[in-house]
PDB file as gemmi writes it, atoms N, CA and C in Angstrom:
CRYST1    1.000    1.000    1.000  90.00  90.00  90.00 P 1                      
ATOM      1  N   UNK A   1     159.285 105.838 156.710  1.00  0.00           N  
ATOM      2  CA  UNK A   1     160.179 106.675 155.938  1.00  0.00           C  
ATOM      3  C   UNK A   1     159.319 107.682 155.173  1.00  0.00           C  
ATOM      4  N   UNK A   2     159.862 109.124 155.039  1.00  0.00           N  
ATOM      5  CA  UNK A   2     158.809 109.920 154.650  1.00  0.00           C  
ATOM      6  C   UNK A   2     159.938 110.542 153.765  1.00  0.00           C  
ATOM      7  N   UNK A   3     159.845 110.594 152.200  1.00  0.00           N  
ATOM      8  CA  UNK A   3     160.811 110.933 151.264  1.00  0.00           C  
ATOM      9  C   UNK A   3     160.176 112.175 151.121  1.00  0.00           C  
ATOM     10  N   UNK A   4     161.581 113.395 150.900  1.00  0.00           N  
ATOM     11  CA  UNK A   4     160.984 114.824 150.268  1.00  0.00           C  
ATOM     12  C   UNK A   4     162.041 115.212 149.276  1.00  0.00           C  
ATOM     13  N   UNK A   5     161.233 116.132 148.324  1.00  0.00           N  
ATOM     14  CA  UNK A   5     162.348 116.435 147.515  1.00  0.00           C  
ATOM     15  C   UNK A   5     163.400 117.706 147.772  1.00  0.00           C  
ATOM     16  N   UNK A   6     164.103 118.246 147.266  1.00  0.00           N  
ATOM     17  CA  UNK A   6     164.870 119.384 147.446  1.00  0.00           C  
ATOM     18  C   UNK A   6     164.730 120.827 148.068  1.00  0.00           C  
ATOM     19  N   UNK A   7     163.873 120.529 147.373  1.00  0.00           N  
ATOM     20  CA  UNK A   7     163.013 122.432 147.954  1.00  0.00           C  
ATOM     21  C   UNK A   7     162.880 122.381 149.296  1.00  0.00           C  
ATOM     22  N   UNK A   8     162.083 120.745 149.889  1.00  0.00           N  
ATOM     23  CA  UNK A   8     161.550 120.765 151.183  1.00  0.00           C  
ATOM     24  C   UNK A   8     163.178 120.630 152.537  1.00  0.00           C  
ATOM     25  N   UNK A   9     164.085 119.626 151.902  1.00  0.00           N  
ATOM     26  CA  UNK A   9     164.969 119.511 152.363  1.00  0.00           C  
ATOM     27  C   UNK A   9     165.794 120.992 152.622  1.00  0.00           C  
ATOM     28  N   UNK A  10     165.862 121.824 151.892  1.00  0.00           N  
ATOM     29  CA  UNK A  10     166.667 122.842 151.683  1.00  0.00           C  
ATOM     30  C   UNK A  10     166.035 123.739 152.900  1.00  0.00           C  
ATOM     31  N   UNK A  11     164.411 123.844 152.928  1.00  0.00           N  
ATOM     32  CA  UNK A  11     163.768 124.828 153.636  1.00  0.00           C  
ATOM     33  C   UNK A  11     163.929 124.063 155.215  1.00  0.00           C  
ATOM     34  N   UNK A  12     163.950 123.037 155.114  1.00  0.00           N  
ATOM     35  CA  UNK A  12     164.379 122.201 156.616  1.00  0.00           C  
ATOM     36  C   UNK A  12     165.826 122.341 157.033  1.00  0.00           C  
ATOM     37  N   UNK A  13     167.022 122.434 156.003  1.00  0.00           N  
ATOM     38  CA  UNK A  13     167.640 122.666 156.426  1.00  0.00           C  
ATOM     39  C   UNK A  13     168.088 124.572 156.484  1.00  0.00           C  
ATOM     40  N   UNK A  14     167.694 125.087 155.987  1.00  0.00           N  
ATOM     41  CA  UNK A  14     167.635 126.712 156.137  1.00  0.00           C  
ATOM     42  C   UNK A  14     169.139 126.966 155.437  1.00  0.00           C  
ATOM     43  N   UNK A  15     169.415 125.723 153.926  1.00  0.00           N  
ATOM     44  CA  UNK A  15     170.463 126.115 153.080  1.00  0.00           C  
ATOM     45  C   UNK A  15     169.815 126.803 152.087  1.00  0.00           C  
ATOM     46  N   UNK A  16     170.075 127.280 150.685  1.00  0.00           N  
ATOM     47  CA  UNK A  16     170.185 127.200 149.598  1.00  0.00           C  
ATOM     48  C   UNK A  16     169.997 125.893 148.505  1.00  0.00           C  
ATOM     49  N   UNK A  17     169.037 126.154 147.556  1.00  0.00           N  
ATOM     50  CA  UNK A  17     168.775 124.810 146.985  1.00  0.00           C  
ATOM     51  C   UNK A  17     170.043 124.021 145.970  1.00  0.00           C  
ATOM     52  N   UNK A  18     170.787 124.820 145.871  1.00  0.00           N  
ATOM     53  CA  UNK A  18     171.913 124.753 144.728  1.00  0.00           C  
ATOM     54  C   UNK A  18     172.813 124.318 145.939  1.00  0.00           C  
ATOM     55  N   UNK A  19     172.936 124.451 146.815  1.00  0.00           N  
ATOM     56  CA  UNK A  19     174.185 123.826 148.060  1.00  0.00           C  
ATOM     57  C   UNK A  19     173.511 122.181 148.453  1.00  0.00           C  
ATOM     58  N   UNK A  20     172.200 122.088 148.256  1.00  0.00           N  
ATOM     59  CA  UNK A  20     171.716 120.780 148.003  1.00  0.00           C  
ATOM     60  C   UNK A  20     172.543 120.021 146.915  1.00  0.00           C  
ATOM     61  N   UNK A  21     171.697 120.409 146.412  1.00  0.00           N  
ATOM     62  CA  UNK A  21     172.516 119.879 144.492  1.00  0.00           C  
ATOM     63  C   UNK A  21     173.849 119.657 144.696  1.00  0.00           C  
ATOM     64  N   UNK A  22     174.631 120.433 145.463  1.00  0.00           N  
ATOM     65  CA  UNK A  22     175.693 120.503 145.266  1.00  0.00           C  
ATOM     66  C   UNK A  22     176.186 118.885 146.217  1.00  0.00           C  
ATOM     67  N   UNK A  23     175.903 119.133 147.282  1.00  0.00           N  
ATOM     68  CA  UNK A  23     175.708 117.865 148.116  1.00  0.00           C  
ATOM     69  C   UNK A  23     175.616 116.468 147.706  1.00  0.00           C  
ATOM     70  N   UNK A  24     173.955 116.613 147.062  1.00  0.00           N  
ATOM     71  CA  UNK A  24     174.319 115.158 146.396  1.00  0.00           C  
ATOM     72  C   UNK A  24     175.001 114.995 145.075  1.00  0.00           C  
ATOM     73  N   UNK A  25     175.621 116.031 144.519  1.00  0.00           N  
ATOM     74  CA  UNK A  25     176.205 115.428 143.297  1.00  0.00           C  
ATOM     75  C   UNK A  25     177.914 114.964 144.233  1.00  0.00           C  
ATOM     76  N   UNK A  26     178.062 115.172 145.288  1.00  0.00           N  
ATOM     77  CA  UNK A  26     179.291 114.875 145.729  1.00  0.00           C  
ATOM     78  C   UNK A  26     179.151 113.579 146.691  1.00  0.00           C  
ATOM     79  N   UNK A  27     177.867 113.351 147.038  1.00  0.00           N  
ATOM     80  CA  UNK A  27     177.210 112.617 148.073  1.00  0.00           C  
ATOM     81  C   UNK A  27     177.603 112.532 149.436  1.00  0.00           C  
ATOM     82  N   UNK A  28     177.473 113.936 149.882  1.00  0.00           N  
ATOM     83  CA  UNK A  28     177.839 114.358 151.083  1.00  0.00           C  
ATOM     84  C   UNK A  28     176.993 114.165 152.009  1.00  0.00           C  
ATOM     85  N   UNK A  29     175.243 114.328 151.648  1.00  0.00           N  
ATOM     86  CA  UNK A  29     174.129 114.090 152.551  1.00  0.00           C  
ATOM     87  C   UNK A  29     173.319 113.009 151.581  1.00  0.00           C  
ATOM     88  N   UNK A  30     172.905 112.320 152.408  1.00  0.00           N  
ATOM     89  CA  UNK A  30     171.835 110.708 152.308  1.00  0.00           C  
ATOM     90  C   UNK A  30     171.043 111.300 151.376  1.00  0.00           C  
ATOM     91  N   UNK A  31     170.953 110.719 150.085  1.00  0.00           N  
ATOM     92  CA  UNK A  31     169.709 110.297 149.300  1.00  0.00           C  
ATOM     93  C   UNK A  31     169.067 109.600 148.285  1.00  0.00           C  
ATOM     94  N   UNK A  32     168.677 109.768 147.940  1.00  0.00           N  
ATOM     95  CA  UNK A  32     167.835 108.373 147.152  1.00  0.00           C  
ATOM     96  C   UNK A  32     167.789 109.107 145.593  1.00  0.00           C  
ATOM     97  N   UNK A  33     167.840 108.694 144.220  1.00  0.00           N  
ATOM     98  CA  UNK A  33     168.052 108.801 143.412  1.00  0.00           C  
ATOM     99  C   UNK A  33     166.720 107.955 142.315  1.00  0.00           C  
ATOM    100  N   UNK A  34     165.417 108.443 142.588  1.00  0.00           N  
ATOM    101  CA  UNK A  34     164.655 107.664 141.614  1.00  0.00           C  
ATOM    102  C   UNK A  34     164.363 107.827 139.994  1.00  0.00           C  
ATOM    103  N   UNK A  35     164.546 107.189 139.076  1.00  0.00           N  
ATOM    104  CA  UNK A  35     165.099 107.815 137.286  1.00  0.00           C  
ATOM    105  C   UNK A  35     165.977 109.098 137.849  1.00  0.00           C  
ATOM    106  N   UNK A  36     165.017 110.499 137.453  1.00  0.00           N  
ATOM    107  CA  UNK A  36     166.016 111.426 137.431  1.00  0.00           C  
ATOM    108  C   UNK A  36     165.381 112.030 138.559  1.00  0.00           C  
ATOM    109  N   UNK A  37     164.764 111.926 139.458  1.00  0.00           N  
ATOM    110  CA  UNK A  37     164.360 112.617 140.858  1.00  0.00           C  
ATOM    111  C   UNK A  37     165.031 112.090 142.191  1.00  0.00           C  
ATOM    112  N   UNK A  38     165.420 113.606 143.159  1.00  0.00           N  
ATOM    113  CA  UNK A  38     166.366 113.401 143.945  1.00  0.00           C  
ATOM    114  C   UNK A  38     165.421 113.210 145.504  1.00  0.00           C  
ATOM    115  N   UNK A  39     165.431 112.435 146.236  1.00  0.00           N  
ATOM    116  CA  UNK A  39     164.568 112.204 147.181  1.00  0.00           C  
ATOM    117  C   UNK A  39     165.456 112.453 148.395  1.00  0.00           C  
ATOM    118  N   UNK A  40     164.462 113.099 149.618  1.00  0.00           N  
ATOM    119  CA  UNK A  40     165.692 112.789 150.805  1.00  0.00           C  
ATOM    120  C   UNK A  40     164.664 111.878 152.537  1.00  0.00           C  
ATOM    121  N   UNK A  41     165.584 110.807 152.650  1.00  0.00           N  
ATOM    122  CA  UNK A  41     164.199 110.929 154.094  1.00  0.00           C  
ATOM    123  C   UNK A  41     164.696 111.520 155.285  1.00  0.00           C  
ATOM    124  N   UNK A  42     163.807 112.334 155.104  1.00  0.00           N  
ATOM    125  CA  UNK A  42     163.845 113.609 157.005  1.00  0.00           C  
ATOM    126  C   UNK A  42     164.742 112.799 157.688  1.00  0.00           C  
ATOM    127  N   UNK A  43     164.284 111.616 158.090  1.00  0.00           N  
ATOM    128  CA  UNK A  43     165.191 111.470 159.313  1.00  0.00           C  
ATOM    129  C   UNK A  43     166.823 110.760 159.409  1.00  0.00           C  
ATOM    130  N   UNK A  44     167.037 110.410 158.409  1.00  0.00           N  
ATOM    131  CA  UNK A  44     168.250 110.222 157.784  1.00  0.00           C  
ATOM    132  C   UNK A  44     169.202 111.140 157.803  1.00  0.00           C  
ATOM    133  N   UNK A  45     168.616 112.405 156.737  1.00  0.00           N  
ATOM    134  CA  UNK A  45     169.340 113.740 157.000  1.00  0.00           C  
ATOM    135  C   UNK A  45     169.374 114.032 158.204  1.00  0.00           C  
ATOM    136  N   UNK A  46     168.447 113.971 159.074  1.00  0.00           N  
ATOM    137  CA  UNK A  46     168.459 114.531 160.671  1.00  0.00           C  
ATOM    138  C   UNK A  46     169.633 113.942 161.270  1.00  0.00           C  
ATOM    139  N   UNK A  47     169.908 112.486 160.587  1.00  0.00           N  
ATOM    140  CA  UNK A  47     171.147 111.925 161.821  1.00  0.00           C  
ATOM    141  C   UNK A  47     172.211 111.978 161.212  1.00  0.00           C  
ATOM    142  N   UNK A  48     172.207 112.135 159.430  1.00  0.00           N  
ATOM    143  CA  UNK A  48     173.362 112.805 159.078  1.00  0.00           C  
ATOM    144  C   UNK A  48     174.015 113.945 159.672  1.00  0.00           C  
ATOM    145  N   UNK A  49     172.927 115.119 160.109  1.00  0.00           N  
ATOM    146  CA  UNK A  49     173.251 116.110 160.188  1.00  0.00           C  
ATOM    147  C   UNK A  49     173.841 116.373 161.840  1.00  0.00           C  
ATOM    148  N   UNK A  50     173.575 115.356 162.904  1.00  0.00           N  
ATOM    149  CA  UNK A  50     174.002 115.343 164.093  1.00  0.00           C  
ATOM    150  C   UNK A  50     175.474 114.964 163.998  1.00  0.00           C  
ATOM    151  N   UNK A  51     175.897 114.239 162.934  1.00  0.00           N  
ATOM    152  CA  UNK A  51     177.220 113.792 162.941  1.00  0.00           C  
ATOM    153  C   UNK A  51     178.615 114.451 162.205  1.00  0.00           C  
ATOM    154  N   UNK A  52     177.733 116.214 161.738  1.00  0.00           N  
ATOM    155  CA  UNK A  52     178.065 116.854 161.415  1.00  0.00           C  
ATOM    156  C   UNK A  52     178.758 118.060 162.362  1.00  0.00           C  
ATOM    157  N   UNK A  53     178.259 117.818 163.565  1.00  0.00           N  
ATOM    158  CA  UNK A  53     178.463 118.764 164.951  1.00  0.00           C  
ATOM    159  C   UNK A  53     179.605 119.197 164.910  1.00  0.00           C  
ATOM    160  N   UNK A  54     179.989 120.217 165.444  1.00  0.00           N  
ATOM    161  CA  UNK A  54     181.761 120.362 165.801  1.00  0.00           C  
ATOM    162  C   UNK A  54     181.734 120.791 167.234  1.00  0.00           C  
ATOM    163  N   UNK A  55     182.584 120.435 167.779  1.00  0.00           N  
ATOM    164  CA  UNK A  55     182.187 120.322 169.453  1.00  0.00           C  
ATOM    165  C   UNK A  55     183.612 121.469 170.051  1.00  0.00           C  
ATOM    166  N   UNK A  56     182.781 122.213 170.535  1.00  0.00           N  
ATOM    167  CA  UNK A  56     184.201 123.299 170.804  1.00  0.00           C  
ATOM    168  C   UNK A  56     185.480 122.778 171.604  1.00  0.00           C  
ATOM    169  N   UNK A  57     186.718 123.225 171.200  1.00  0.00           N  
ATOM    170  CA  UNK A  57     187.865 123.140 172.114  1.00  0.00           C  
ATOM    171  C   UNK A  57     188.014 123.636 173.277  1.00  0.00           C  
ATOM    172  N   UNK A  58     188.430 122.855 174.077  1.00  0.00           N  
ATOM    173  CA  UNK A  58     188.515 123.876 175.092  1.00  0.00           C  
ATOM    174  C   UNK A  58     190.509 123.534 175.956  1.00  0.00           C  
ATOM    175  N   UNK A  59     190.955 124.377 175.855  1.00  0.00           N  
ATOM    176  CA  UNK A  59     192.121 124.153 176.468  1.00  0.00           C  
ATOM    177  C   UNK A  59     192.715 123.603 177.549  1.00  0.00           C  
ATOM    178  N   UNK A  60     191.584 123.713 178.773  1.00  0.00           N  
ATOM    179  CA  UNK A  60     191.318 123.433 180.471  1.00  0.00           C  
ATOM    180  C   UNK A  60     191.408 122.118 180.248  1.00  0.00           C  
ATOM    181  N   UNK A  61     190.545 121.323 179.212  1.00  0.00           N  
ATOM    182  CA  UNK A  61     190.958 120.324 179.448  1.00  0.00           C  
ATOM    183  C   UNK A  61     191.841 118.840 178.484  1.00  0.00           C  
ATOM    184  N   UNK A  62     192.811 119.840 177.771  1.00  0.00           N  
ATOM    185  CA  UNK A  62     194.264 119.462 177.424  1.00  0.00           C  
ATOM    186  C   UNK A  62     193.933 118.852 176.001  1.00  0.00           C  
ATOM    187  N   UNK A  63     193.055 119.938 175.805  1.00  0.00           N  
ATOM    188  CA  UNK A  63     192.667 119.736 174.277  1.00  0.00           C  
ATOM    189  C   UNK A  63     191.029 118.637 173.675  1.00  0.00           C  
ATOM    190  N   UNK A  64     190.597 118.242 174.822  1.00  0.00           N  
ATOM    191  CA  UNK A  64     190.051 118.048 174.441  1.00  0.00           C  
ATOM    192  C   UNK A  64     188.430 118.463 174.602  1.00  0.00           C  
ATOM    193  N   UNK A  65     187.332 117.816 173.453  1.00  0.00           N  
ATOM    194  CA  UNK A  65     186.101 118.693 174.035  1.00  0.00           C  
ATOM    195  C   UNK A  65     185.454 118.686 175.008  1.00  0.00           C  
ATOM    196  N   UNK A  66     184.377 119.731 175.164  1.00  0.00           N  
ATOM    197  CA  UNK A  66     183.985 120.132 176.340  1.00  0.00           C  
ATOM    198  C   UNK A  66     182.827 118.561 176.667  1.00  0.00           C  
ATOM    199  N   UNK A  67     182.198 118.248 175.129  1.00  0.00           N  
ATOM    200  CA  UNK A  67     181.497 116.636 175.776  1.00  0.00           C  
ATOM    201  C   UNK A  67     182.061 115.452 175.812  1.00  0.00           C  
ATOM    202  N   UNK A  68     183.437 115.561 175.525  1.00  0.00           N  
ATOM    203  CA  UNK A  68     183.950 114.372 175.356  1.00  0.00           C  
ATOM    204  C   UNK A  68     184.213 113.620 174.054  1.00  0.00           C  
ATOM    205  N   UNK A  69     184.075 114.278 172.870  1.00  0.00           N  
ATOM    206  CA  UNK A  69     183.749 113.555 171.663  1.00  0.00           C  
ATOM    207  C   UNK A  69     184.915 113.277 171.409  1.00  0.00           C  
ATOM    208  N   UNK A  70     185.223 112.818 169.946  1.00  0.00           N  
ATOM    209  CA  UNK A  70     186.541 112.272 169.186  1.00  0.00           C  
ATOM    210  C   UNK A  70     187.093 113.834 168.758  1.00  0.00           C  
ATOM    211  N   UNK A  71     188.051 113.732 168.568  1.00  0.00           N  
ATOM    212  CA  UNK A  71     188.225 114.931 167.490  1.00  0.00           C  
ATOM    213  C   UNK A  71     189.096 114.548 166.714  1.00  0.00           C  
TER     214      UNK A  71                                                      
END                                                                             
């Protein structure tokens, strides 16, 4: 497990550091909370962030997606 703080998370994810903040004060993305420092581990967020996908519609096949997912 390789913990980073905000700045690094933010520049990995190519957000804004305040849309971080914003995140975990709602606890939308994985992280760790040590006294008052906000930690994140890379690969956590990484599989958070796969389960974030939106998988296009496609009509042809009667609504549902083109890989097969839930919707």
């Amino acid at each position: 497990m390789k913990l980073v703080g905000i700045e690094k998370i933010a520049e990995i994810l190519d957000t804004p550091a305040k849309t971080i903040y914003e995140w975990t004060s709602t606890k939308k993305i994985p992280h760790y909370k040590i006294n008052r420092l906000v930690k994140f581990d890379i690969d956590a967020v990484i599989a958070w962030l796969e389960t974030c996908e939106v998988k296009p519609y496609n009509k042809g096949t009667g609504g549902k997606s083109l890989k097969g997912g839930k919707r």
